[in-house]
C-alpha positions in Angstrom: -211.4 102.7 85.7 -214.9 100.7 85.6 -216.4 101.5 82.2 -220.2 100.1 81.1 -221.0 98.4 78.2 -223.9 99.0 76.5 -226.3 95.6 76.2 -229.8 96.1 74.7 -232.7 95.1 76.0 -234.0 91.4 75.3 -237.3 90.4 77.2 -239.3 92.2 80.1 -237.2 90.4 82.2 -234.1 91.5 80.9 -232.7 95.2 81.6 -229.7 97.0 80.0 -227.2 97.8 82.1 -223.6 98.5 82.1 -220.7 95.7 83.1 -218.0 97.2 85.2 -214.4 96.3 83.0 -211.3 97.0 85.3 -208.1 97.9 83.2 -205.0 95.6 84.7 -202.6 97.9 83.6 -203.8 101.1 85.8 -202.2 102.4 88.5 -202.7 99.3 91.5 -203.9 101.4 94.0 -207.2 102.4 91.5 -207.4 98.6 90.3 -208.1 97.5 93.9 -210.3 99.7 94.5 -212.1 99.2 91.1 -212.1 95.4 91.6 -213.9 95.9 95.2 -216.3 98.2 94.2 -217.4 95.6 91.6 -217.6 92.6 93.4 -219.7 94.8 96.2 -222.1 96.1 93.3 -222.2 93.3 91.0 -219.9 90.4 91.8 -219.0 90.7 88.4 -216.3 92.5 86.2 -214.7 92.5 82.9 -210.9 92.6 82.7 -208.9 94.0 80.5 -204.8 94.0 79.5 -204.9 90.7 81.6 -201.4 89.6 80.1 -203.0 86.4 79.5 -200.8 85.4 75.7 -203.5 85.0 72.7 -201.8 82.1 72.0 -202.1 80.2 75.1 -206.5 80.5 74.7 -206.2 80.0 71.0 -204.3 76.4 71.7 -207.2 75.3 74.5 -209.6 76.3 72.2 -208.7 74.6 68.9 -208.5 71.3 71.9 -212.0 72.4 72.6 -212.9 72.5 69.3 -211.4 69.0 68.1 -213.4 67.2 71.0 -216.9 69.0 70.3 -216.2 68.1 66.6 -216.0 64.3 67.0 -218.7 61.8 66.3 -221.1 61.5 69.4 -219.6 57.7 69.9 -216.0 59.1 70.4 -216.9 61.8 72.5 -219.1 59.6 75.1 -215.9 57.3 75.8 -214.4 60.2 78.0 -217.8 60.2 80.0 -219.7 59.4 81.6 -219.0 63.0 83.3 -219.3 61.6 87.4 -218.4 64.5 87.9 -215.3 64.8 85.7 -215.2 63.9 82.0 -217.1 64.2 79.0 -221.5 65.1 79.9 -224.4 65.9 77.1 -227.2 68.5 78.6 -227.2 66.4 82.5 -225.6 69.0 84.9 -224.9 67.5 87.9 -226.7 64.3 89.6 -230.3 65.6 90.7 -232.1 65.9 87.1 -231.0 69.6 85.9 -230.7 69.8 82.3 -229.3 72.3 79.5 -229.0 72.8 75.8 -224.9 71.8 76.3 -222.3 69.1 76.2 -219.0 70.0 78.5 -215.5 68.4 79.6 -215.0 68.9 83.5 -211.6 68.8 84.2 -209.6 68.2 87.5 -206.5 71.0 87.5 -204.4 68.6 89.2 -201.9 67.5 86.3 -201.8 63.8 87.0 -205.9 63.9 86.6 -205.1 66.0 83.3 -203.0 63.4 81.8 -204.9 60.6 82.7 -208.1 62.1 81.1 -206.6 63.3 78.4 -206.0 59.7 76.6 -210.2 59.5 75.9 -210.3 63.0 75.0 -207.7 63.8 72.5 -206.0 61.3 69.6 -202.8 63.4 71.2 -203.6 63.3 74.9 -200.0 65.1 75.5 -201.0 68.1 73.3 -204.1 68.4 75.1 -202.4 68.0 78.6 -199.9 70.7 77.4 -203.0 72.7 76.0 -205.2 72.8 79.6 -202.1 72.6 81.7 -200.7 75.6 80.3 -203.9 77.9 80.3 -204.6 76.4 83.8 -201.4 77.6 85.5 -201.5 81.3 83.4 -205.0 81.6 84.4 -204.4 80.9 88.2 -201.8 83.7 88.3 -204.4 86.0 86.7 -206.8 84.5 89.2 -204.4 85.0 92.2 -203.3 88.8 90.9 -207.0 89.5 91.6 -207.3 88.2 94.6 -204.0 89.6 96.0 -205.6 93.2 94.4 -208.8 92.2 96.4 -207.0 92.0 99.8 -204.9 95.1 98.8 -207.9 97.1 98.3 -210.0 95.5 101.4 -207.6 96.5 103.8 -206.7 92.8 105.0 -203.4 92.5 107.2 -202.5 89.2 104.9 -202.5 90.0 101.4 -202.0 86.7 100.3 -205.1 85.5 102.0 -207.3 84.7 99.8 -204.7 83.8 97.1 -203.1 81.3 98.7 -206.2 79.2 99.0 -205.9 78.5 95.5 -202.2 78.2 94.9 -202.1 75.5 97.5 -201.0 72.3 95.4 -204.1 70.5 96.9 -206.6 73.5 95.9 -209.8 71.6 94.3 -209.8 73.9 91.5 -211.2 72.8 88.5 -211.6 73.3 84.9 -214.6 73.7 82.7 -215.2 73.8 78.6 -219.3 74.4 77.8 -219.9 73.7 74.7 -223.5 75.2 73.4 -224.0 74.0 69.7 -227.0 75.7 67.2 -230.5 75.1 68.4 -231.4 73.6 65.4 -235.2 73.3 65.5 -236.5 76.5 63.7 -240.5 76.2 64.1 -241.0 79.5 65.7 -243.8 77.5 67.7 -241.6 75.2 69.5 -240.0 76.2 73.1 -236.5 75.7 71.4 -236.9 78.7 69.8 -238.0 80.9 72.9 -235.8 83.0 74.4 -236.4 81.4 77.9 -234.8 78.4 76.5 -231.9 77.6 79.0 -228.1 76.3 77.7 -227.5 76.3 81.8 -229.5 77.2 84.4 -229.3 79.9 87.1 -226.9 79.3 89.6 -223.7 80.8 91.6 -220.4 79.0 91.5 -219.5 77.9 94.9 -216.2 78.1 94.6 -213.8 81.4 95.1 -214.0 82.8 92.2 -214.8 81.7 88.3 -212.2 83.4 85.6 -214.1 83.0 82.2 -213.8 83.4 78.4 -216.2 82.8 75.7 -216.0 82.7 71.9 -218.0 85.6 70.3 -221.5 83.8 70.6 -223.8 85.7 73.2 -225.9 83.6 75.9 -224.2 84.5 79.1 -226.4 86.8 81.6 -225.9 87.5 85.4 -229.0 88.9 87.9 -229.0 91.8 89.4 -230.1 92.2 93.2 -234.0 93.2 92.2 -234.4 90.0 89.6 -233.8 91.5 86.6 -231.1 89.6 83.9 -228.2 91.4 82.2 -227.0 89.9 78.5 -223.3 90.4 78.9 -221.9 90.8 75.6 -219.3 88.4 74.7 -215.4 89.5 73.5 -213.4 86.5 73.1 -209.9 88.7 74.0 -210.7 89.4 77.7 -211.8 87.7 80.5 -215.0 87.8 83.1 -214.2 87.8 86.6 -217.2 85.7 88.4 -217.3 85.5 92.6 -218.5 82.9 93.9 -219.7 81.7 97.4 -216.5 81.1 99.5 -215.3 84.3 98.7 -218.9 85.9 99.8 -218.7 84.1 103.1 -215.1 85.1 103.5 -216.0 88.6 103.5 -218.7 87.9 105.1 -221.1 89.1 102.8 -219.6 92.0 101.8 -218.9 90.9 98.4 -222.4 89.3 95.9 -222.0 85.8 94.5 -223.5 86.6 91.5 -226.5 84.1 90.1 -226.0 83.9 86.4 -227.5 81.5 83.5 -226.2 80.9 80.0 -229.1 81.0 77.6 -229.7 77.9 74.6 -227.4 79.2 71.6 -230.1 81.0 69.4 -227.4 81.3 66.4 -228.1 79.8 63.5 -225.2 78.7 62.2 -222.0 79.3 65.0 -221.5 77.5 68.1 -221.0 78.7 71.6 -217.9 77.4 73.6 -216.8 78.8 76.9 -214.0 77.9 79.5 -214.2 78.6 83.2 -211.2 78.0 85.7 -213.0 77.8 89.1 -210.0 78.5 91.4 -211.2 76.3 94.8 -209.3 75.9 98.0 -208.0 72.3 99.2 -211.1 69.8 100.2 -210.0 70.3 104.4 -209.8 74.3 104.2 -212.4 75.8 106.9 -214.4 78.2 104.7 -216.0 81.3 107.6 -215.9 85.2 107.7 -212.1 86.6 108.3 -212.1 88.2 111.4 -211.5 91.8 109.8 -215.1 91.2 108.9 -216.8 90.2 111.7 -217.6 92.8 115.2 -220.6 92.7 117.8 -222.2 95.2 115.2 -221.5 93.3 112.5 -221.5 89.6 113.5 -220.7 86.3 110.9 -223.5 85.8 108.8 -222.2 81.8 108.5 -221.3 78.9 110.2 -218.0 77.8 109.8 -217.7 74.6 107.2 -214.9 73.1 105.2 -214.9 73.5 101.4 -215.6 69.2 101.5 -218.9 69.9 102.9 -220.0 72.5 100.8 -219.0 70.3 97.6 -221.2 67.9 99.1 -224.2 70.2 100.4 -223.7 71.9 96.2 -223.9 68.2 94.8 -227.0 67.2 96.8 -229.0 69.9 95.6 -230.3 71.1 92.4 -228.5 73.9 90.5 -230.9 76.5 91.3 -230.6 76.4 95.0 -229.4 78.7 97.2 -227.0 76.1 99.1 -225.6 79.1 101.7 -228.4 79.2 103.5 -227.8 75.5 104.9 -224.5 77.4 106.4 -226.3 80.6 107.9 -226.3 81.5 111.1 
């Protein structure tokens, strides 16, 4: 059942507010009907008893860890990040900026490999590392989806699903890596808790399935403005929706904005890894016709996922890039 978490209040902006967490191992019927409820409400959720092995995070995660580690001159020779590869605070190509350095990763295997050599002194232990969590994390990705269908009513319940199983999906992989803010004059905007590790945005994609370390900084926005802390736990997984799967349902479901705040620990760095399940570049991206009557006609034009990749990568980070697709 969905369950809140407490989070306490951090500015005037900010409001407490429970996260719904769905429990994998209920009864499929309730978990369907959980997840929808969710991604209606909040377009967020926790998940718990994903079946996701320990060990399978804790190995992508020591990679992680080994990269961020290096000197700055070894870590630059697997960027410049354009867009996959090694980038330092530039996010994307228009001028956004955050207190971060990341590894954007094709899920294609080949890509993997090839990468891999100027990331990791064993680029086949790294391969092995992200391939493994990226096929275990699709499945948990695709069980969602399928439980999304299930408890939407839709004739095909593999129809969201299949959009990311397909061995052309664009899916891609994602480490953040948010390091101390080390500047301590309490004067300085470093130390402000407006300070941004990465801006508000939504993932375009389907979905986002994420995991953090135990560092806080991630927040999502609710409808009326107002930002929710989500507390971290470095055993489960966040469910994120993102805007394909809001113009598939034709609105139905949010595409929640969210925003990682610069790592206010003093000591302990933030790292977090988001698979971004995608459908293949040529997939035509519009409402399903469940969702779509004279009374309640498609909010959006029909477009491929190529062309929203490029209407997301021609605009800053902040921007609300669906309405260039509205009707």
């Amino acid at each position: 059942m969905v369950a809140l978490s407490p989070a306490s209040m951090r500015t005037k902006k900010t409001m407490a507010v429970g996260i719904p967490v769905v429990d994998l191992s209920l009864d499929r019927s309730i978990v369907s009907e959980l997840i929808v409820k969710a991604c209606e409400e909040y377009g967020f959720f926790k998940v718990i008893n994903h079946g996701v092995p320990r060990e399978i995070i804790s190995r992508l995660e020591g990679e992680g860890v080994n990269f961020f580690d290096k000197p700055a001159g070894d870590k630059q020779r697997a960027g410049p990040a354009t867009p996959f590869g090694y980038g330092l605070k530039n996010i994307g190509l228009n001028g956004d900026k955050g207190e971060l350095e990341y590894l954007l990763l094709h899920t294609n295997p080949f890509s993997i490999a090839e990468r891999s050599k100027t990331i990791s002194n064993d680029p086949e232990n790294f391969s092995c590392a992200a391939n493994d969590y990226i096929e275990t994390v699709r499945e948990l990705a695709s069980e969602i989806l399928d439980l999304v269908a299930e408890g939407l009513w839709v004739p095909d319940k593999y129809a969201f699903s299949r959009l990311i199983r397909d061995v052309q999906s664009d899916s891609v992989l994602r480490v953040n890596h948010y390091p101390p803010v080390n500047n301590r004059d309490p004067s300085s905007k470093a130390c402000k808790d407006d300070q941004i590790g990465f801006g508000e945005h939504s993932d375009p994609q389907i979905l986002t399935i994420l995991r953090s370390n135990d560092v806080a900084g991630l927040e999502i926005s609710l409808h009326d403005g107002f930002w929710i802390p989500v507390p971290p736990d470095p055993t489960q997984f966040y469910v994120i929706i993102g805007d394909a799967l809001r113009v598939l349902t034709n609105g139905r479901f949010v595409s929640v904005r969210h925003r990682a705040l610069a790592n206010s620990s003093r000591f302990n760095s933030r790292m977090s890894i988001m698979y971004f399940g995608a459908p293949p570049l040529n997939t035509t991206i519009s409402p399903l016709p469940q969702f779509v009557s004279p009374q309640n006609p498609s909010l959006y034009k029909p477009f491929t996922w190529s062309e929203y990749k490029k209407a997301a990568y021609s605009s800053r980070l902040g921007d609300c890039r669906l309405n260039l697709f509205k009707q």
